[in-house]
N, C-alpha and C positions, 0 to 999 in steps of 0.2 A: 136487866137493870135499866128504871128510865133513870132521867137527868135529874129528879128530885131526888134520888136514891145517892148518887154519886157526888152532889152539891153537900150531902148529909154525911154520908163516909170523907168526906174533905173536910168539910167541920169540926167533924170528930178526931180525925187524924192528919194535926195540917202537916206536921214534919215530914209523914208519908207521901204526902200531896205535894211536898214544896221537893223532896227529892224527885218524886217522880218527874216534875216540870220541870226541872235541872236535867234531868238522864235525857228526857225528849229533846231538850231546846242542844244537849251537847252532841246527840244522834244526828240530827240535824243539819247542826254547823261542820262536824266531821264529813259528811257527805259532800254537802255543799263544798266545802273547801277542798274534796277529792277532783271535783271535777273542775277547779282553775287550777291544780297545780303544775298541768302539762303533762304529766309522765299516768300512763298505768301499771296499776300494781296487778302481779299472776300470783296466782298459783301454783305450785309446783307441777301439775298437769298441765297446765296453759303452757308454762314453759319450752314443758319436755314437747309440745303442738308446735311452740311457733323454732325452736332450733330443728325442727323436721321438717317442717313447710316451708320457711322462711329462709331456712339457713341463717339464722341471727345469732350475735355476735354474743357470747357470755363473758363478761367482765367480773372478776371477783376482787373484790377490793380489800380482802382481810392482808393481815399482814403474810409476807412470805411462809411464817415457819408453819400458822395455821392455813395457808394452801396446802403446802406437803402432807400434813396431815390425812386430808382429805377435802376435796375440790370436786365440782363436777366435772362432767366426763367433756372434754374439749373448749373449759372454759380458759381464759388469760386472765394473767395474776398481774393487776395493777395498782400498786398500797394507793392509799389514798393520800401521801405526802408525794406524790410522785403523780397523783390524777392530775392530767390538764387535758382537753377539751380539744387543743390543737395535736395534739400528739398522734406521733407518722401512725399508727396502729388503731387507734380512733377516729382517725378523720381520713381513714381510704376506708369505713363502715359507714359514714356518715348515708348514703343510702340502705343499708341494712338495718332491719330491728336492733337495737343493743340493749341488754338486758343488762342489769345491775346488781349486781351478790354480796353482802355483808355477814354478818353474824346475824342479827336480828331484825335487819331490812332499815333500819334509822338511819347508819353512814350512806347508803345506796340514793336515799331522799334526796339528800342536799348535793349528791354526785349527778344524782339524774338533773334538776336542778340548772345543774351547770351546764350540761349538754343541751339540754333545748334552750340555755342563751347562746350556747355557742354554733345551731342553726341545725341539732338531729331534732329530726321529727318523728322518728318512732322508738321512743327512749320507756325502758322498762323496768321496773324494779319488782324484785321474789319478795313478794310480800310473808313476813317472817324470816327472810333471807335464809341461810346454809341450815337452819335449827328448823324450817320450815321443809323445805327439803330430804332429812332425817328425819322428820316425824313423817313424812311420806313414805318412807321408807323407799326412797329410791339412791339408785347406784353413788360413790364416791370410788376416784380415783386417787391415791396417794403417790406422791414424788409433785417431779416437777412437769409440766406439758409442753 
C-alpha cells in the first residue's frame, strides 16, 4: 500500500482512522508512563527467576481469608490497610527484590508506589497479580505461611 492508498482508505473511513489514532496515541502514553513509574511489572516466569536468583521477598496484599485460600509458595500476607513502607518485615528487605501480589495487579501499583518513596529500589509488581499466576498454571499454597 503507498501513502496515496492509506490518505484515501482515511477519507473513506474516518471513524476507523480516528479510532485507530486514539489506540496508537494510548499504546503510547501507556508505555511511556510504564517507564517513570519506578516499579517493574513480571510475569509470572520472571517471578518464579527472580525468588530463585535473588531470593526476593513476595508480598501479598489480598485480604487474610483470600491468602488461606491460596497464596504463593513462601509469600507474606500484608492487607493493604495494614501496608506501611516502614514496617519491621519490609524494611530489614529494603536491599532485596520485593515483589508485590494483589488479585489483579491494580492494588500492588499504588503499594509499589509507596515503597520506592519510602527508599526500595528494586520493587516489583505480578503483573495480572494471583489471576495471573493461575492462568500460569503454577503452584498455590493454601493455609497460613
Amino acid at each position: 500500500m503507498n501513502p496515496e492508498e492509506l490518505l484515501a482508505f482515511a477519507g473513506r473511513h474516518p471513524l476507523l482512522s480516528l479510532g485507530l489514532a486514539g489506540l496508537t496515541v494510548a499504546i503510547i502514553y501507556n508505555e511511556v508512563a510504564g517507564l517513570f513509574r519506578g516499579f517493574q511489572a513480571l510475569r509470572p516466569a520472571e517471578l518464579t527467576a527472580l525468588v530463585n536468583r535473588d531470593n526476593a521477598l513476595v508480598v501479598d496484599l489480598r485480604p487474610a481469608s483470600d491468602f488461606e485460600k491460596g497464596h504463593i509458595p513462601g509469600s507474606k500476607n500484608v492487607q493493604m490497610a495494614q501496608f506501611d513502607p516502614e514496617n519491621k518485615q519490609l524494611a530489614a528487605a529494603k536491599a532485596l527484590p520485593v515483589v508485590l501480589v494483589c488479585k489483579t495487579g491494580q492494588t500492588a501499583g499504588a503499594a509499589a508506589k509507596r515503597l520506592k518513596k519510602a527508599g526500595f529500589e528494586r520493587v516489583h509488581v505480578l503483573d495480572g497479580g494471583i489471576a495471573a499466576w493461575q492462568q500460569a498454571d503454577l503452584p498455590l499454597v493454601k493455609g497460613r505461611s
